[in-house]
C-alpha positions in Angstrom: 3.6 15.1 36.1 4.5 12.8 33.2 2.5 12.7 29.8 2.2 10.0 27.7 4.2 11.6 25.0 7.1 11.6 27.3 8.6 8.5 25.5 7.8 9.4 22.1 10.5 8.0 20.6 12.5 6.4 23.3 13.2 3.3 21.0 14.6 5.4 17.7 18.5 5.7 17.3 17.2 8.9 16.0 19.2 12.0 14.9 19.0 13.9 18.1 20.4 10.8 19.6 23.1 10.6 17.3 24.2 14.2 17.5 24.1 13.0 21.8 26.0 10.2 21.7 28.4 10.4 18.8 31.4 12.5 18.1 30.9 15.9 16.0 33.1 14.5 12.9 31.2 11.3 13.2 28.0 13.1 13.2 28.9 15.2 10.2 30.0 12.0 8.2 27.0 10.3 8.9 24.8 13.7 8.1 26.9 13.7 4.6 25.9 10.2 3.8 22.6 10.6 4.3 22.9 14.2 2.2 24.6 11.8 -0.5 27.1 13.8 -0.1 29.7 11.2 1.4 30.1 8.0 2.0 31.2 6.2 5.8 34.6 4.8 6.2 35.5 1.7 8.7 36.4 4.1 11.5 33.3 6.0 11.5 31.0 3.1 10.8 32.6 1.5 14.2 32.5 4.4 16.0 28.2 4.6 15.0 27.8 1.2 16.0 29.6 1.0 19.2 26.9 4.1 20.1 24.5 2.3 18.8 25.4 -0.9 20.6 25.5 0.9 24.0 22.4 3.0 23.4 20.6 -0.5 22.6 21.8 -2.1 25.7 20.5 0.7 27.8 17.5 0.0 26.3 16.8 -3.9 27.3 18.2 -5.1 23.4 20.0 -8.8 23.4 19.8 -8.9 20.2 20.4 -6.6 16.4 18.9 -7.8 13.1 19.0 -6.1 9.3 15.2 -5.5 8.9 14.3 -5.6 5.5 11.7 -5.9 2.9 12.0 -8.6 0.6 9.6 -9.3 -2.7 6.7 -10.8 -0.5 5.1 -7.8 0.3 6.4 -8.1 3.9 9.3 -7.7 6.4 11.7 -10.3 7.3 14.9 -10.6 9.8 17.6 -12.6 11.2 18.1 -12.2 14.8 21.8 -12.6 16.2 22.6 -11.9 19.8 25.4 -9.1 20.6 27.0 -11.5 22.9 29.6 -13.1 22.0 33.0 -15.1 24.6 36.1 -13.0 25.4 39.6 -14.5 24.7 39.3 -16.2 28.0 35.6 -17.4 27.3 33.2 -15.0 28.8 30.3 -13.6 27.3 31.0 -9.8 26.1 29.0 -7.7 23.6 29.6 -7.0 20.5 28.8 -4.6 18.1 31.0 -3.8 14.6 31.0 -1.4 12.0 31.0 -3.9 9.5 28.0 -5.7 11.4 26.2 -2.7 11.0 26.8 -1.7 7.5 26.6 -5.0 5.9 24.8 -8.9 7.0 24.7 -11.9 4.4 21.2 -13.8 4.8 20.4 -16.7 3.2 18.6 -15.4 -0.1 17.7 -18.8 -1.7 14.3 -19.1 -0.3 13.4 -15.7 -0.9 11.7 -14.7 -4.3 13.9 -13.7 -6.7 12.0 -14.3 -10.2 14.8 -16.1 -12.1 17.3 -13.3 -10.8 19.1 -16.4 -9.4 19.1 -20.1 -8.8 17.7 -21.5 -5.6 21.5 -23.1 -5.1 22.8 -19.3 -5.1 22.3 -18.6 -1.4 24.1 -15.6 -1.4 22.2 -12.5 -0.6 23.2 -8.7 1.3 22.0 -6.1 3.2 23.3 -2.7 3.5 22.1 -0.3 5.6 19.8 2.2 4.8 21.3 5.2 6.4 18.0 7.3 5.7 15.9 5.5 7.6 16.7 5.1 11.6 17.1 2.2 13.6 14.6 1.5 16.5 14.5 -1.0 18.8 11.1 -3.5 18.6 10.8 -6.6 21.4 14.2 -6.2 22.5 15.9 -6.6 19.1 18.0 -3.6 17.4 16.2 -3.6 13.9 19.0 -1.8 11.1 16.1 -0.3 8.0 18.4 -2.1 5.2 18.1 -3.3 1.2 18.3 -6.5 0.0 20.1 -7.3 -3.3 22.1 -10.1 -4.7 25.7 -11.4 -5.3 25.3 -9.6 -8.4 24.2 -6.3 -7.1 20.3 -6.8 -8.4 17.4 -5.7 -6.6 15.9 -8.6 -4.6 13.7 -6.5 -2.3 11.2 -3.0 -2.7 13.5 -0.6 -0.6 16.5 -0.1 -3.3 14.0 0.8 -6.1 12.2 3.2 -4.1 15.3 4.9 -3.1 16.5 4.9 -6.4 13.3 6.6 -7.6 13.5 9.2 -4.7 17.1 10.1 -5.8 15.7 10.4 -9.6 13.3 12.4 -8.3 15.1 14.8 -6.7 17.3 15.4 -9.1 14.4 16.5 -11.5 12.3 18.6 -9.2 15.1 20.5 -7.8 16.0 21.4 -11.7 13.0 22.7 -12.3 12.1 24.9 -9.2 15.9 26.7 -9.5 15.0 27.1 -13.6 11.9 28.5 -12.4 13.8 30.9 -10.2 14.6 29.5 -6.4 18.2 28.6 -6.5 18.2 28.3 -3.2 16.8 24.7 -3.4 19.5 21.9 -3.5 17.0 18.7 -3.1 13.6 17.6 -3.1 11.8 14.6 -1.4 8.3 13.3 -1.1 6.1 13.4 1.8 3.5 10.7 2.2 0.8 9.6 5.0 -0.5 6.5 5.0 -4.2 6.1 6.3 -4.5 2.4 7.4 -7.4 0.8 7.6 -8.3 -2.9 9.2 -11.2 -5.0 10.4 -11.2 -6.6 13.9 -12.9 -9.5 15.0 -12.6 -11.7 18.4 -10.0 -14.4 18.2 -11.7 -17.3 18.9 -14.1 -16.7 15.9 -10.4 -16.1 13.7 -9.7 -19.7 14.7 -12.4 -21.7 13.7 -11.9 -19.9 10.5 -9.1 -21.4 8.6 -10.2 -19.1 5.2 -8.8 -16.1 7.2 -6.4 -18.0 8.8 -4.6 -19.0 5.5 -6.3 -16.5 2.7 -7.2 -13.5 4.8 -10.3 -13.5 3.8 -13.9 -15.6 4.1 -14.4 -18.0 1.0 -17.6 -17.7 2.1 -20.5 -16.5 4.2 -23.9 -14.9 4.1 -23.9 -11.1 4.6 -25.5 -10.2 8.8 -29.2 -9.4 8.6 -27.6 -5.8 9.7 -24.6 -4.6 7.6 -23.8 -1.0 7.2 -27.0 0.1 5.6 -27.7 2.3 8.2 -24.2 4.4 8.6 -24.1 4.1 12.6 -20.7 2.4 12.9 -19.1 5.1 10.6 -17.0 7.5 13.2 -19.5 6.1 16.0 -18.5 5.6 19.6 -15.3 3.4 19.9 -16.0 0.2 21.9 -14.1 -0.2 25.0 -12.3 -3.1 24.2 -10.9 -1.8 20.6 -10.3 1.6 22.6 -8.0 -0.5 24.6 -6.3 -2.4 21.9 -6.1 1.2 20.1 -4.5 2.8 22.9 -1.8 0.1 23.3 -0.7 0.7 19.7 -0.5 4.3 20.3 1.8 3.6 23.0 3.9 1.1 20.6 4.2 3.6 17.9 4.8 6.7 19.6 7.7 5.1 20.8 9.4 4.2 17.7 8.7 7.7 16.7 5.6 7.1 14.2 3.1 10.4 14.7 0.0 8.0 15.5 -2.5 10.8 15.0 -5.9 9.5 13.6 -8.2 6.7 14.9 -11.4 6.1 14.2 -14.5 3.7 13.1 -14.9 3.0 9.7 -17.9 2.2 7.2 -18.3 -1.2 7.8 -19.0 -3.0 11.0 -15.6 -4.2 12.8 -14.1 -1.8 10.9 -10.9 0.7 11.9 -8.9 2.8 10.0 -5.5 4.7 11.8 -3.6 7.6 10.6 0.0 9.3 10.9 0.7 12.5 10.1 3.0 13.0 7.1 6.7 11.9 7.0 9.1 11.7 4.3 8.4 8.9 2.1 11.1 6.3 2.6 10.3 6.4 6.1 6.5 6.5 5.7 7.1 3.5 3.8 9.2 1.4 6.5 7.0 3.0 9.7 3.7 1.8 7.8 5.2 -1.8 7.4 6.0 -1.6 11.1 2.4 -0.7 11.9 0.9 -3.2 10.6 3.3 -5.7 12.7 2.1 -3.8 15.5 -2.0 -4.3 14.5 -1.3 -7.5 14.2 0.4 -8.6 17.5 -1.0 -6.4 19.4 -5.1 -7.8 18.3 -3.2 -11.5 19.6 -2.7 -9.9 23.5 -6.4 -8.5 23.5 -7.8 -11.5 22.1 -8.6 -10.1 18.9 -7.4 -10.7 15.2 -6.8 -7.6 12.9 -7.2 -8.0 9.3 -5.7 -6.5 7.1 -6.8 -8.2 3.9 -8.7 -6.2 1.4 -12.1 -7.7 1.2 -12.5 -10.2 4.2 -16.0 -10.1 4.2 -18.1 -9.9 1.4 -21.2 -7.2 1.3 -19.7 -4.8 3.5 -17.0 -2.2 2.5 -13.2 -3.5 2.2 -10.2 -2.2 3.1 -7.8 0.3 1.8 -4.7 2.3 2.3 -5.1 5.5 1.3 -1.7 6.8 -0.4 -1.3 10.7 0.2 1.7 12.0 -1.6 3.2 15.2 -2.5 6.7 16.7 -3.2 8.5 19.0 -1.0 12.0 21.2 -0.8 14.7 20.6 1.4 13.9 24.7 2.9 10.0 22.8 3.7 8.3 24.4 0.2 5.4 22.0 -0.6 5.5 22.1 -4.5 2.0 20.7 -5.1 0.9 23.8 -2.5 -0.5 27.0 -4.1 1.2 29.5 -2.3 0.4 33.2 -1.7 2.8 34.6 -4.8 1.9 34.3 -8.7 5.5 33.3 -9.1 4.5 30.4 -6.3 0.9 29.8 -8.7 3.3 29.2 -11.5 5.5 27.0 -10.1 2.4 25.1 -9.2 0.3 24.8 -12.3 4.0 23.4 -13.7 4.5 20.6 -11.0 0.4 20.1 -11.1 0.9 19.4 -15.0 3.5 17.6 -14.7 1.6 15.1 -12.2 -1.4 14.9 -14.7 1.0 14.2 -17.9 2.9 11.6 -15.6 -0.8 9.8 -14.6 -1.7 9.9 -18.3 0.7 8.6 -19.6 1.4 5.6 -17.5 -2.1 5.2 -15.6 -1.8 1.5 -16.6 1.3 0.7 -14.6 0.0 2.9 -11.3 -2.8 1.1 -11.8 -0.9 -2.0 -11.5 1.3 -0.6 -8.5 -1.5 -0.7 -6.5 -2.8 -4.0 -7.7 -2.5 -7.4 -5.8 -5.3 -10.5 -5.5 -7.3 -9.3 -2.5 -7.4 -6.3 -3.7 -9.5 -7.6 -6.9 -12.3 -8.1 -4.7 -12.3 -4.1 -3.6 -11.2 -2.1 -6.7 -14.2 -1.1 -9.1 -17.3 -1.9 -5.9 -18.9 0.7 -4.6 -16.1 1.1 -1.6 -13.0 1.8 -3.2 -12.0 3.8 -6.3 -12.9 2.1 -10.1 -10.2 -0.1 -11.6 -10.1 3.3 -14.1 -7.4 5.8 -13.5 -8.7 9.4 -13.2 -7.7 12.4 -11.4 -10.1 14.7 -9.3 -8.7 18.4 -9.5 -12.1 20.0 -8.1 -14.3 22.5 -10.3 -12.2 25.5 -8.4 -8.3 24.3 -10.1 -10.0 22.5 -13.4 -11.2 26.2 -14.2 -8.1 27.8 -13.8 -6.6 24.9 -16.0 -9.1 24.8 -18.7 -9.1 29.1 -18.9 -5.1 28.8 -18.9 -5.7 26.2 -22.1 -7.8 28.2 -23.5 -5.7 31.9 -23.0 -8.9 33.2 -21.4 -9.7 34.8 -17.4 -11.4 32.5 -14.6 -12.7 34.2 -11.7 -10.9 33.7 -8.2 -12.5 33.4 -4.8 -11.5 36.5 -4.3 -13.9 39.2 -5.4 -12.7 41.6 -8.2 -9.6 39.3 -8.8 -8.9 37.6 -12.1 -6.7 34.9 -12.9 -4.0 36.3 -15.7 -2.5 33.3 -17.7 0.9 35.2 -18.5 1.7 38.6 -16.4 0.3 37.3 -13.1 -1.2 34.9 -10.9 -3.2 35.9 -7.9 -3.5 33.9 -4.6 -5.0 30.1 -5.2 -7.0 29.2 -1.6 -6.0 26.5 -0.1 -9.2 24.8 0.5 -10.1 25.3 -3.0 -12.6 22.2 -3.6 -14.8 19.5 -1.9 -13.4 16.0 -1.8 -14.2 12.7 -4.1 -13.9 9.6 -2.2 -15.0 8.0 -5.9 -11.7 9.5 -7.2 -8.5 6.9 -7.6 -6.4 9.9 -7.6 -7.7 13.4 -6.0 -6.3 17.0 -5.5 -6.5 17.3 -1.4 -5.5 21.2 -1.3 -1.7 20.6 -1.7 -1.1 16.5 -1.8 -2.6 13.8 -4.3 -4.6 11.2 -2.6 -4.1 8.3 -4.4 -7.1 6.2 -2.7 -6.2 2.8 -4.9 -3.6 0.4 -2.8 -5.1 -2.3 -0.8 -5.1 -2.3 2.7 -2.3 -5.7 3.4 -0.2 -4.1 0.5 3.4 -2.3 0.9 3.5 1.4 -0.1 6.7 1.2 -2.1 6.1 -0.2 -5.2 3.5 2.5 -5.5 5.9 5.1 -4.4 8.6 4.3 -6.5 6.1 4.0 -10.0 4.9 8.0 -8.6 8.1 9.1 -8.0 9.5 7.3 -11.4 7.0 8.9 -13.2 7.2 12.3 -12.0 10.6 12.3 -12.6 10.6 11.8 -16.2 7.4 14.7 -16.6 9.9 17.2 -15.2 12.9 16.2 -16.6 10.9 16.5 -20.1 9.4 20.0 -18.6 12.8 20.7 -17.9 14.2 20.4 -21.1 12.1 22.9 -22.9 13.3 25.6 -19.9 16.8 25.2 -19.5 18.5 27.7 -21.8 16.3 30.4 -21.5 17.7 33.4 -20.3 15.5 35.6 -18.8 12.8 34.3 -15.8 9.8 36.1 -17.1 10.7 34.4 -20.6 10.9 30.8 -18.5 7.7 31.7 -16.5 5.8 32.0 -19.6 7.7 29.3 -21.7 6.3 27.3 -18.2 2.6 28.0 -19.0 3.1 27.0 -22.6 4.2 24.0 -21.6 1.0 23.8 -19.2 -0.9 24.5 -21.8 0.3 21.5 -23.9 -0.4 19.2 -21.3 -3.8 20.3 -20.3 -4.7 20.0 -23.7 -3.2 16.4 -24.4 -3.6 14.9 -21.1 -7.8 16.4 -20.5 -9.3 13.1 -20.8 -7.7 12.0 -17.5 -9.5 14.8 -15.1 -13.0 13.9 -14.3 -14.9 15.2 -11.4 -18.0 13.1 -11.1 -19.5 10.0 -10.1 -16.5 7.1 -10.4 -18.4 4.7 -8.9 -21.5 5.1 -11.6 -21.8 2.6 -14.8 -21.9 6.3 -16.9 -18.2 6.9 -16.2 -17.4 3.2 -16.9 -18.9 4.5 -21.0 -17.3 7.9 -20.8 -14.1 6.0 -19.5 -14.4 4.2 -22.2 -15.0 6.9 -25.0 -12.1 8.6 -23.6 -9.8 5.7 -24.6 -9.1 5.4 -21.0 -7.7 1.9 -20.5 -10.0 -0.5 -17.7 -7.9 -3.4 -16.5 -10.2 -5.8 -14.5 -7.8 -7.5 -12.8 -4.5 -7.9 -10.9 -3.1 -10.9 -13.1 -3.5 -9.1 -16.5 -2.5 -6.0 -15.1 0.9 -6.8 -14.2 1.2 -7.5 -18.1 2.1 -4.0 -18.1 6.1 -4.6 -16.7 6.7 -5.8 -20.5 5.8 -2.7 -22.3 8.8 -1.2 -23.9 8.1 2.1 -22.6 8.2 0.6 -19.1 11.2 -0.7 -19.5 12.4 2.6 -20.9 10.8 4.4 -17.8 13.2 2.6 -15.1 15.8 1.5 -16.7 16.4 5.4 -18.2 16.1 6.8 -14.6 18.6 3.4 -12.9 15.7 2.6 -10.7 15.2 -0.9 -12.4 17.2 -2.7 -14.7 15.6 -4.9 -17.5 16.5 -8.0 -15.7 15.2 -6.4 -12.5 11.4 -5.9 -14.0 11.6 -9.5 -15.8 11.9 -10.6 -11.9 9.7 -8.6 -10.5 6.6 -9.7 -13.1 7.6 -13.2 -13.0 7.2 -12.8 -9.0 3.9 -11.1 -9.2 2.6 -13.6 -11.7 3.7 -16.5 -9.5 2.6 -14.8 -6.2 -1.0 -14.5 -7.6 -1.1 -18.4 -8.8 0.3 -19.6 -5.6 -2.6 -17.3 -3.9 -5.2 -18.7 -5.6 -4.0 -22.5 -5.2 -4.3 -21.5 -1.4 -7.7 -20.1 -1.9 -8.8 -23.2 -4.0 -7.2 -25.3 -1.7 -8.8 -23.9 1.4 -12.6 -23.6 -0.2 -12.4 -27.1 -1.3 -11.3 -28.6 2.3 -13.8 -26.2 4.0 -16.6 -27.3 2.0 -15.7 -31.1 2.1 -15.0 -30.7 5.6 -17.1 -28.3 7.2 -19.9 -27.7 4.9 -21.1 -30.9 3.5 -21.7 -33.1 6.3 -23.5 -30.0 7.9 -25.4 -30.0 5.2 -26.3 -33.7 4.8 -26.7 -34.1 8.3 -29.6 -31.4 8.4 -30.7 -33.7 5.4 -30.8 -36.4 6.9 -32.5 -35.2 10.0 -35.2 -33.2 7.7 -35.6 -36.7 6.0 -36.5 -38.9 9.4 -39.4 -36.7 10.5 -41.0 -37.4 7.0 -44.4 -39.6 7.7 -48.1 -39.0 7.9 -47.9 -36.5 10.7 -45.0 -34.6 10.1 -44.8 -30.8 9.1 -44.8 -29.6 5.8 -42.1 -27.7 6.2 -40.3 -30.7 6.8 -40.5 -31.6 3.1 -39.6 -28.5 2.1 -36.8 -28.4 3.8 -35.9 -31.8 2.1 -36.0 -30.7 -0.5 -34.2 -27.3 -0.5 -31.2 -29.4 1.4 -31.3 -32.4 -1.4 -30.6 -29.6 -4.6 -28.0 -27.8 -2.1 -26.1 -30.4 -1.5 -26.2 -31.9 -5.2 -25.3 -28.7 -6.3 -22.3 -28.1 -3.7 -21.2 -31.5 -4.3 -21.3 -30.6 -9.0 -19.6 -27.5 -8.3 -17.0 -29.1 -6.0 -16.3 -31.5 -9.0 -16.8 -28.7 -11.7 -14.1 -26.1 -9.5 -11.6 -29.1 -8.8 -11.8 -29.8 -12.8 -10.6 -26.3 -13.9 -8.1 -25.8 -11.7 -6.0 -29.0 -12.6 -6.4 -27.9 -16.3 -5.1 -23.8 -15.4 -2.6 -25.5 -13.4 -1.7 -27.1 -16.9 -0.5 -24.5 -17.8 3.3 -23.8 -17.3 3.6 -20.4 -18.1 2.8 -18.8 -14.7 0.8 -15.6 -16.8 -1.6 -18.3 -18.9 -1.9 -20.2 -15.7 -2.9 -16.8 -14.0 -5.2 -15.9 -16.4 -7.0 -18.9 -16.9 -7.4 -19.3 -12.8 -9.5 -15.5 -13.4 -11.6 -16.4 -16.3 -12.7 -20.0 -15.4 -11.9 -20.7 -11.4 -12.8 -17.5 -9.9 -16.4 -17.6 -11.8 -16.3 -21.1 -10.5 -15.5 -19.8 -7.1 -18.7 -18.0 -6.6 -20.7 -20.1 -7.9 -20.5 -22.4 -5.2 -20.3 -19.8 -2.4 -23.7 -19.3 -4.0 -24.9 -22.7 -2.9 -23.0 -22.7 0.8 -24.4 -19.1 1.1 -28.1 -20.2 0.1 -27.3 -23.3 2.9 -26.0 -20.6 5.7 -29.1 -18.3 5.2 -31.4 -21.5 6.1 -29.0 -23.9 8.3 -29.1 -24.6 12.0 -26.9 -23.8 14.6 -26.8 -27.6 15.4 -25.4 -28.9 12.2 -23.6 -25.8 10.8 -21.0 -25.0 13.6 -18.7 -22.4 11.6 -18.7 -18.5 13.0 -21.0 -16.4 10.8 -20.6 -12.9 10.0 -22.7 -11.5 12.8 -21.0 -13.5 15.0 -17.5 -11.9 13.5 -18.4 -8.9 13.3 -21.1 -7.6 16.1 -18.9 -9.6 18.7 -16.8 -6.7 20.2 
């Protein structure tokens, strides 16, 4: 009887298939490249693809493509067909080592951020030999990086795997100092929760706000939002359980561990789950799910959105970042173990995190910053635009006693925690959660609960990783030398002192959604960026630039690029969102609204209602205030497009545009709470959103 698990993973050029298909000393070359232990040669890389070619034929591919993630926050590809004419003219296929390894896409319309000229065209892809090659609507996708004629960075996968190596490199130091020298690497592990809104397609159409921005420009909230908590892990309807259950099916093929589904807060609101895979992976399979939300909602006549706030009043969207450190023997390092030499292994790596968030909370901040995601960070949904960490009462104890040189009870009755000859077993479940918390303690990962919802997860991943690094390097560097372990052990809780007592002001525990933390925030010197455009600021900071370029994940030149892009992403955003707003309300809005005027106005007369006059008269200051705003909005943004530097341009579109931007969604929002369904003919959220 089949299951439908039996083709999980059918469409992955996985390992197992590899160590199938290809010849042992093929296999081992490829394992050692992928160790970094080796590197392929043209007789092995020919040898993989011919495999690879044959396995993808089997499997209905025409055509291969280097899939790759560029600086737009997205995927891109260039299919070619693995047919190609015989010395006597018939078609044959084709598959080369050097086809696999290396493609040569036109870079010049891709964002580069001054790294080149738009005449350069030149641009490569290499293979990524960590991540595996899956089949998707009969093309052979290769996971590859994207860099110049020059070698630079013109994509988000190089960094991140630069950062992983970096990584690596410093947390295997520190467990062997600390006594495992059995450990030769270290990698993260990460799960993505994804969540998205649904709505029916027809509705998506006659919207072109979430057509072209993502998100609704406008619209009064539904007379019934999420007030009363019904939709939040409520029955699934029958029609998303369908959709649902043909992602599954998509992503259990290409290997991704589909785990968790499930209603969210708000109304139309989903949220799905993996289980945890190692991070460079995590990162590519998340990109490819939400390819597959998205064309998948088209064949059941939905839309998914994945924007971070489509609809105002109502919770946004997030994707929660869950990240933790492991050893290449399957030793979580952020897990408490059942040993007191496990405990002090780690308090160290649980310091080092909390120095590393300290210290830099600005630029992770900032890594999990982008323009929809202004409209979710800091309300009442999502974690504050402050970085914090939530330990739990249970580990802050044991922190603040080790601090302090004093005892802290354990769980465990009649047990004490002993700072220096001995640590007794930590429980796993050791504290209750805090959704309010941009970064929590989850028993043996960090939930870091900031990114928005449409954003990649490697830019985040590569500032964690970055910044981790350098915390155990440094912690490193006070072990190394000493000779006996008991000596490093306690040399290691020194140093955890230290931190605990410099770094403090970052744990808090409470309320982050209240205005008290905002104070004590505040007090604490903690910084509180209010938005994306001023955040990104932060790539100039000399100790930024120290941070990458010190570790090779990013060279100088690289983060120039990379701010520059941001800085012009979020201008170019916002000229669409202008764009769109004003068209919609020229378009769509005021002629609804003068024609209900108008109609208002001819039943005035000696027998007409009073209500009639009213409603004059409530239409006459809406539309004279639509049309001042219209004029006042247009106005701004010609003089912040004035501006040439794309920062000041940036900035000046958030102080004066935005504000700008609301207040006439004020007066089309007043008009929708009052406006017939005769005049006004655009979908309104309880349409969108109580439709499935």
């Amino acid at each position: 009887m089949s299951t439908p698990f039996e083709g999980f993973g059918s469409l992955v050029f996985n390992e197992e298939e590899m160590k199938d298909r290809l010849p042992k000393p093929v296999y081992d070359s490829w394992k050692k490249t992928v160790l970094n232990e080796g590197t392929l040669d043209r007789t092995t890389a020919d040898a993989i693809a011919h495999a690879m070619k044959r396995w993808a034929l089997e499997n209905g591919a025409t055509h291969f493509t280097h899939w790759f993630q560029p600086m737009t926050g997205g995927t891109a590809e260039k299919h070619d067909a693995f047919v190609e004419p015989d010395a006597n003219g018939m078609p044959i296929a084709r598959f080369s080592g050097k086809m696999l390894i290396k493609g040569e896409p036109d870079a010049s319309s891709f964002p580069s951020g001054g790294l080149r000229a738009t005449f350069e065209a030149r641009g490569y892809t290499y293979w990524d030999v960590t991540s595996p090659v899956f089949i998707r609507e009969e093309v052979l996708c290769i996971p590859t990086v994207f860099v110049s004629y020059n070698g630079e960075a013109l994509d988000r996968k190089e960094p991140l795997l630069k950062s992983l190596s970096a990584l690596s490199a410093a947390a295997t130091k520190v467990v062997n100092v600390l006594g495992d020298r059995e450990v030769k690497s270290c990698r993260i592990s990460v799960g993505l929760e994804q969540e998205y809104f649904l709505i029916d397609k027809k509705f998506y159409d006659q919207r072109i706000d979430l057509k072209l921005t993502g998100r609704t420009l406008f619209g009064t909230p539904a007379t019934k939002g999420q007030e009363l908590d019904d939709h939040y892990f409520g029955s699934i309807p029958m029609r998303v359980k369908d959709f649902m259950k043909d992602v599954n099916e998509q992503l259990w093929k290409l290997g991704i561990y589909a785990k968790t589904e499930h209603n969210e807060v708000a109304p139309g609101q989903f949220e799905l789950a993996p289980i945890f895979s190692e991070g460079n992976i995590a990162v590519d399979q998340n990109q490819i799910t939400m390819d597959i939300l998205r064309k998948t909602a088209e064949k059941h006549g939905l839309a998914c959105l994945l924007h971070e706030k489509p609809f105002d009043g109502i919770n946004g969207s997030g994707k929660h970042n869950n990240y933790s450190i492991t050893t290449d023997n399957g030793q979580n390092l952020f897990d408490p173990g059942r040993k007191p030499a496990d405990n002090i292994r780690f308090l160290t790596f649980i310091c080092a995190f909390i120095k590393a968030v300290d210290e830099y909370s600005l630029l992770l901040r900032m890594s999990a910053s982008c323009t929809g995601n202004d409209h979710r960070l800091g309300a009442n949904e999502a974690p504050p635009a402050i970085i914090s960490i939530y330990l739990g009462s249970y580990i802050e104890d044991i922190l603040y006693s080790l601090a302090q040189g004093k005892s802290a009870p354990l769980k465990k009755a009649g047990e004490d925690f002993n700072p220096v000859a001995g640590l007794a077993y930590i429980p796993h479940d050791n504290t209750d959660r805090n959704r309010t918390s941009p970064v929590a303690f989850t028993g043996n990962k960090f939930e870091f609960r900031m990114l928005g919802s449409s954003m990649s997860a490697s830019f985040p991943n590569t500032v964690l990783s970055s910044i981790m690094a350098e915390s155990l390097n440094e912690i490193y560097e006070q072990l190394k030398g000493i000779k006996y372990l008991q000596d490093v052990r306690e040399k290691s809780l020194d140093i955890c002192r230290t931190i605990i007592h410099d770094h403090k002001r970052i744990l808090f525990s409470g309320d982050g959604y209240s205005d008290e933390w905002v104070k004590e925030a505040k007090r604490r010197g903690l910084p509180n960026v209010r938005s994306f455009i001023e955040s990104v600021e932060v790539l100039k900071d000399k100790k930024i630039v120290h941070l990458f370029t010190s570790l090779g994940v990013y060279s100088e030149k690289e983060l120039e690029a990379n701010r520059r892009i941001l800085e012009e992403q979020y201008d170019r955003m916002m000229d669409i969102e202008v764009r769109t707003m004003l068209e919609m309300t020229r378009k769509d809005v005021l002629p609804a609204m003068s024609a209900e005027y108008h109609f208002y106005q001819e039943m005035q007369g000696p027998k007409a209602p009073k209500f009639a006059a009213k409603r004059v008269s409530q239409l006459a200051e809406l539309v004279d205030g639509t049309y001042e705003s219209v004029d006042r909005m247009t106005s701004l943004w010609k003089e912040a497009c004035s501006e040439k530097d794309d920062y000041l341009c940036g900035k000046k579109i958030y102080d004066t545009v935005v504000p700008e931007m609301a207040e006439l969604r004020k007066y089309i929002d007043r008009y929708e709470e009052i406006a017939s369904r005769n005049f006004y003919h655009l979908p309104l959220y309880e349409d969108m959103l109580f439709s499935l």
